[in-house]
C-alpha positions as CSV (number, residue, x, y, z in Angstrom):
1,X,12.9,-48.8,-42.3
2,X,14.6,-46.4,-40.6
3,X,13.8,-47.9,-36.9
4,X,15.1,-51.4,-38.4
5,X,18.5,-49.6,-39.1
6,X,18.5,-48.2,-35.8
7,X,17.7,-51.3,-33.9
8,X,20.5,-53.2,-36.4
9,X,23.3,-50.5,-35.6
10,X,22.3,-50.8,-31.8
11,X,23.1,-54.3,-31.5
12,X,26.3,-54.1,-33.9
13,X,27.4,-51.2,-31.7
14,X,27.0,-53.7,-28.6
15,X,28.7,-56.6,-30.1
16,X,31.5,-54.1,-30.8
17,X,31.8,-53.2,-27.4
18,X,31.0,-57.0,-26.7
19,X,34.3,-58.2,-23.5
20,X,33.8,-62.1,-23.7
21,X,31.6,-65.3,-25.5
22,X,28.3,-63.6,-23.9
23,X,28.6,-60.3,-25.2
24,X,28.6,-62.2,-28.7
25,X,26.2,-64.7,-27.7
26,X,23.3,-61.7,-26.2
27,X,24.3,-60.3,-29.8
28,X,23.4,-63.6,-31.9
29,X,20.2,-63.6,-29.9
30,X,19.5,-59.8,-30.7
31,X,19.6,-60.5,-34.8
32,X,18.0,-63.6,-34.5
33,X,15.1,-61.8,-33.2
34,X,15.5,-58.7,-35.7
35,X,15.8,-61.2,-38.5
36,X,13.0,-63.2,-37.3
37,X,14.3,-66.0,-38.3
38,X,15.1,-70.2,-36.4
39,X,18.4,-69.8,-36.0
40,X,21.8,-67.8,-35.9
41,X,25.1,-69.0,-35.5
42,X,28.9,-68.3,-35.5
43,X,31.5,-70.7,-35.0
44,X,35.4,-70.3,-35.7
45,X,38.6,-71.7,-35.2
46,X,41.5,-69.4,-34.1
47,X,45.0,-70.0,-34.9
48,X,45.9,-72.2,-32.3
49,X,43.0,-74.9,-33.5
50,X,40.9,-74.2,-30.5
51,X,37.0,-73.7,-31.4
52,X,34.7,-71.4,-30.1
53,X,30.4,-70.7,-30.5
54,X,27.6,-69.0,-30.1
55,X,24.4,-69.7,-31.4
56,X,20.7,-70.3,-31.1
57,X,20.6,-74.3,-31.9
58,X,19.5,-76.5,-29.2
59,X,22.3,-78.1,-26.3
60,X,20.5,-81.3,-27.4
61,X,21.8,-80.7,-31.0
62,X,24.9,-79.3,-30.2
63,X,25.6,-82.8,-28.1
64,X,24.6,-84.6,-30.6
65,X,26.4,-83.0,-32.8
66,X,29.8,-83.8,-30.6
67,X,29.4,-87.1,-29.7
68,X,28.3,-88.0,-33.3
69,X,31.4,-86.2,-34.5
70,X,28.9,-84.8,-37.6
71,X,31.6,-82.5,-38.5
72,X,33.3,-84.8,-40.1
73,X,29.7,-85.2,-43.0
74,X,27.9,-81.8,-42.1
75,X,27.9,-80.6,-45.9
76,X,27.4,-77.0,-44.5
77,X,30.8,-77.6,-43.0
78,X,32.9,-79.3,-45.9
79,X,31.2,-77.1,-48.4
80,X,32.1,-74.1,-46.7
81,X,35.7,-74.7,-46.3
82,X,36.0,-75.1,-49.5
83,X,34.8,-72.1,-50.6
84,X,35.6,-68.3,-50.5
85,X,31.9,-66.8,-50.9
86,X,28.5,-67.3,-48.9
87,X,26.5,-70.0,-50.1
88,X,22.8,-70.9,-50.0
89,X,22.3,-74.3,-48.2
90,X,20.7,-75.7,-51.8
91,X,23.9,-75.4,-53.2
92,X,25.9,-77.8,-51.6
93,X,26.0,-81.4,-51.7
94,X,23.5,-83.3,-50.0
95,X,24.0,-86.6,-52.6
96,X,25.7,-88.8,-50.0
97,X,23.6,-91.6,-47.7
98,X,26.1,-90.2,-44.8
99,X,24.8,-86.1,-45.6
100,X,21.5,-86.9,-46.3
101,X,21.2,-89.1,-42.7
102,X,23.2,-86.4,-41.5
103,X,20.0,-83.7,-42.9
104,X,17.4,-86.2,-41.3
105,X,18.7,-86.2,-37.8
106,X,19.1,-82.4,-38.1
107,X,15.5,-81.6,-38.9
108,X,14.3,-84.0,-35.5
109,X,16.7,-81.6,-33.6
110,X,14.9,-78.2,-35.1
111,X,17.4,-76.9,-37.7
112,X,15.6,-75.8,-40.2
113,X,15.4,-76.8,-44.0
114,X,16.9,-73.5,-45.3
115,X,20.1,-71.8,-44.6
116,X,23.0,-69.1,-45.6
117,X,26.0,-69.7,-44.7
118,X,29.6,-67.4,-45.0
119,X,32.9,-68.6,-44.9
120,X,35.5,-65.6,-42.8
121,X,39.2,-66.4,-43.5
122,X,41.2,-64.5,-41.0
123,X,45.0,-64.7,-40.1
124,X,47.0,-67.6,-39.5
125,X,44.9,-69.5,-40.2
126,X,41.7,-68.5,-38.2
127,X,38.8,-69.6,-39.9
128,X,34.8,-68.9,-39.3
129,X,31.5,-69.9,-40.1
130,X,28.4,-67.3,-40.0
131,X,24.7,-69.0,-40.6
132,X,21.4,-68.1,-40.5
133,X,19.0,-71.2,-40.6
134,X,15.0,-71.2,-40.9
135,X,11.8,-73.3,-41.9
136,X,10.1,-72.0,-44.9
137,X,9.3,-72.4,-48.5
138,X,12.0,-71.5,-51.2
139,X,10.4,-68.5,-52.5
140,X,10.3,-67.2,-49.3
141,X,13.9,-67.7,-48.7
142,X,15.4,-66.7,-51.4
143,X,13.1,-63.3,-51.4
144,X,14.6,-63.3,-47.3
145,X,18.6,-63.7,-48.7
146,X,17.9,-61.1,-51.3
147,X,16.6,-58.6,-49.1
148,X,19.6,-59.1,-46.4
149,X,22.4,-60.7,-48.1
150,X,24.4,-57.7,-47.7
151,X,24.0,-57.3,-43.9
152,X,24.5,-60.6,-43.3
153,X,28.2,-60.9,-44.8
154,X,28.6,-57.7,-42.8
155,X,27.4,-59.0,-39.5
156,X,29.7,-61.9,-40.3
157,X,32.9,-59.9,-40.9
158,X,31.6,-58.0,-37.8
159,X,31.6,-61.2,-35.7
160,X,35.1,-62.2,-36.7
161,X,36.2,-59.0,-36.0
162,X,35.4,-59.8,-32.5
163,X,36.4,-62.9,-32.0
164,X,40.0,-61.8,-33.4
165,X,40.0,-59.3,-30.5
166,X,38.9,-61.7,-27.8
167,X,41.3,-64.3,-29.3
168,X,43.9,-64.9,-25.6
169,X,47.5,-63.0,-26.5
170,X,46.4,-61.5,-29.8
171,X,48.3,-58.5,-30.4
172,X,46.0,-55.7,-31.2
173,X,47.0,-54.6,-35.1
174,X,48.2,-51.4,-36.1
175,X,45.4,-48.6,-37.5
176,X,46.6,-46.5,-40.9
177,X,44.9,-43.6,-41.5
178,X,42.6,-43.7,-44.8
179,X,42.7,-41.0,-47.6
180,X,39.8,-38.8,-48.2
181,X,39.3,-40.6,-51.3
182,X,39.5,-44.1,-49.7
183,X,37.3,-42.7,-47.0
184,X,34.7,-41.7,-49.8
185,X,34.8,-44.9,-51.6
186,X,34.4,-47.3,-48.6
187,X,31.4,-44.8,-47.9
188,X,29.6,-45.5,-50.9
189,X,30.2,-48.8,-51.5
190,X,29.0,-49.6,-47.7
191,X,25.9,-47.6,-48.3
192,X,25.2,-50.1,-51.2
193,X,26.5,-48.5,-54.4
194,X,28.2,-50.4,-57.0
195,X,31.8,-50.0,-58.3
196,X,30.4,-48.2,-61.0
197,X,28.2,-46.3,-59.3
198,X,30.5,-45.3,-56.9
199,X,33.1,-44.3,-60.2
200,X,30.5,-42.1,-61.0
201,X,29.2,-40.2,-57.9
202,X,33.3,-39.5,-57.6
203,X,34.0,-38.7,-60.8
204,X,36.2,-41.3,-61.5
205,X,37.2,-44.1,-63.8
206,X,36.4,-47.7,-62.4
207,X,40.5,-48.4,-62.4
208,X,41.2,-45.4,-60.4
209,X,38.2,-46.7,-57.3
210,X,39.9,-49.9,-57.8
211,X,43.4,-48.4,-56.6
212,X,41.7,-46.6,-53.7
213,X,39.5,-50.1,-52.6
214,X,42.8,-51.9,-53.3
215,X,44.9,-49.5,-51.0
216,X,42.0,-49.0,-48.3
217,X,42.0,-52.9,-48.3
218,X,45.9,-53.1,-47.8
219,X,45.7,-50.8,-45.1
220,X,42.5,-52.6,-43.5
221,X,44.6,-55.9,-43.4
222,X,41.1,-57.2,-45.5
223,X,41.0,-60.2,-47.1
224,X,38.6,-59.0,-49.6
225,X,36.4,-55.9,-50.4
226,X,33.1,-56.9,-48.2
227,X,35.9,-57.8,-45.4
228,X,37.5,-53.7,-45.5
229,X,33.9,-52.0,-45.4
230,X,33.1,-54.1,-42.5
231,X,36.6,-53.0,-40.9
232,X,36.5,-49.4,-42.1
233,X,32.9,-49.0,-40.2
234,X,33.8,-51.2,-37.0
235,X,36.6,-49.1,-36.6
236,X,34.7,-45.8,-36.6
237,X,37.0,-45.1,-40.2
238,X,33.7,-44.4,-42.4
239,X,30.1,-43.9,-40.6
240,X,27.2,-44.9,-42.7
């Protein structure tokens, strides 16, 4: 276990450190192989509506994928965009002749029957897509996004980190110094422990941690709680 955490926090370091699209790609090619999984992608749009990639998927799908202009039906896509929290492939809606077609075509280009996928909301409008796609049964599936779920909304508020910073005449933000308290808290809750855990190993009520999350988030410029651990620890503000 603990060599898997090492080899994960090397190649988080190195995306961090990550200058251009490479750096991110050789990084979506590192967890794909620590995952052991088909596929790993991250695609987002920055605030000026240019899109960007990197992934493991075939050039042959991704052409197909253009000239078909399947982001228009890809229910991974629409599904996403409508939503705030990851989502399990299963979930979405595959109903239509168009999605289902759509599924088919897929499959002949090796994307795989099972995916994850999380929705990153940044500023002005930047929006991302993080997925990790494989072939296997259910049960092994859902056993795989129970055992990593956790990581993997990490990794994807650690890719949009990145891209934000490689986005052309992006002003770099301005870093506020976290409490002690908020310090403590992010900790916790990145090492895995719940809000009412961590209330407890700080002796604290649960409203009192939610005014330090609440101002660590402010600070953080997060979008939501998962999105400020993620910044905290890229930023060297909380080591884990």
């Amino acid at each position: 276990m603990a060599e898997t955490t090492s080899r994960l926090d090397y190649i988080l370091s190195t995306l961090e450190q990550a200058e251009s699209l490479d750096g991110m790609q050789r990084a979506v090619e590192a967890l794909r192989e620590h995952f052991g999984i088909n596929h790993l992608v991250y695609h987002w749009v920055d605030s000026k509506g240019d899109q960007y990639g990197c992934g493991t998927y075939s050039d042959e799908w991704q052409q197909k994928y253009l000239e078909e202009n399947y982001l228009r039906v890809d229910p991974v896509v629409i599904g996403c965009y409508q939503r705030f929290h990851p989502v399990d492939w299963k979930r979405l809606d595959w109903s239509s002749r168009a999605a289902r077609e759509f599924s088919k075509v897929a499959a002949e280009f090796g994307v795989g029957n099972q995916g994850f996928s999380v929705p990153v909301r940044g500023p002005n409008g930047q929006f991302a897509l993080f997925t990790v796609n494989h072939s296997c049964d259910d049960e092994t599936w859902a056993d795989f996004t129970e055992e990593n779920r956790s990581q993997l909304i990490l990794i994807a508020h650690f890719f949009n980190e990145k891209a934000l910073d490689l986005e052309p005449g992006r002003k770099p933000e301005q870093k506020q110094a976290l409490s002690p308290r908020e310090v403590d808290a992010m900790t916790l809750l990145a090492a895995g422990y719940s809000r009412a855990q961590v209330a407890d190993t700080l002796s604290i009520s649960e409203h009192t941690l939610r005014v330090y999350i609440e101002s660590a988030r402010f600070k953080l410029g997060a979008v939501n709680t998962t999105h400020a651990v993620a910044r905290a620890i890229s930023r060297g503000l909380i080591v884990v």
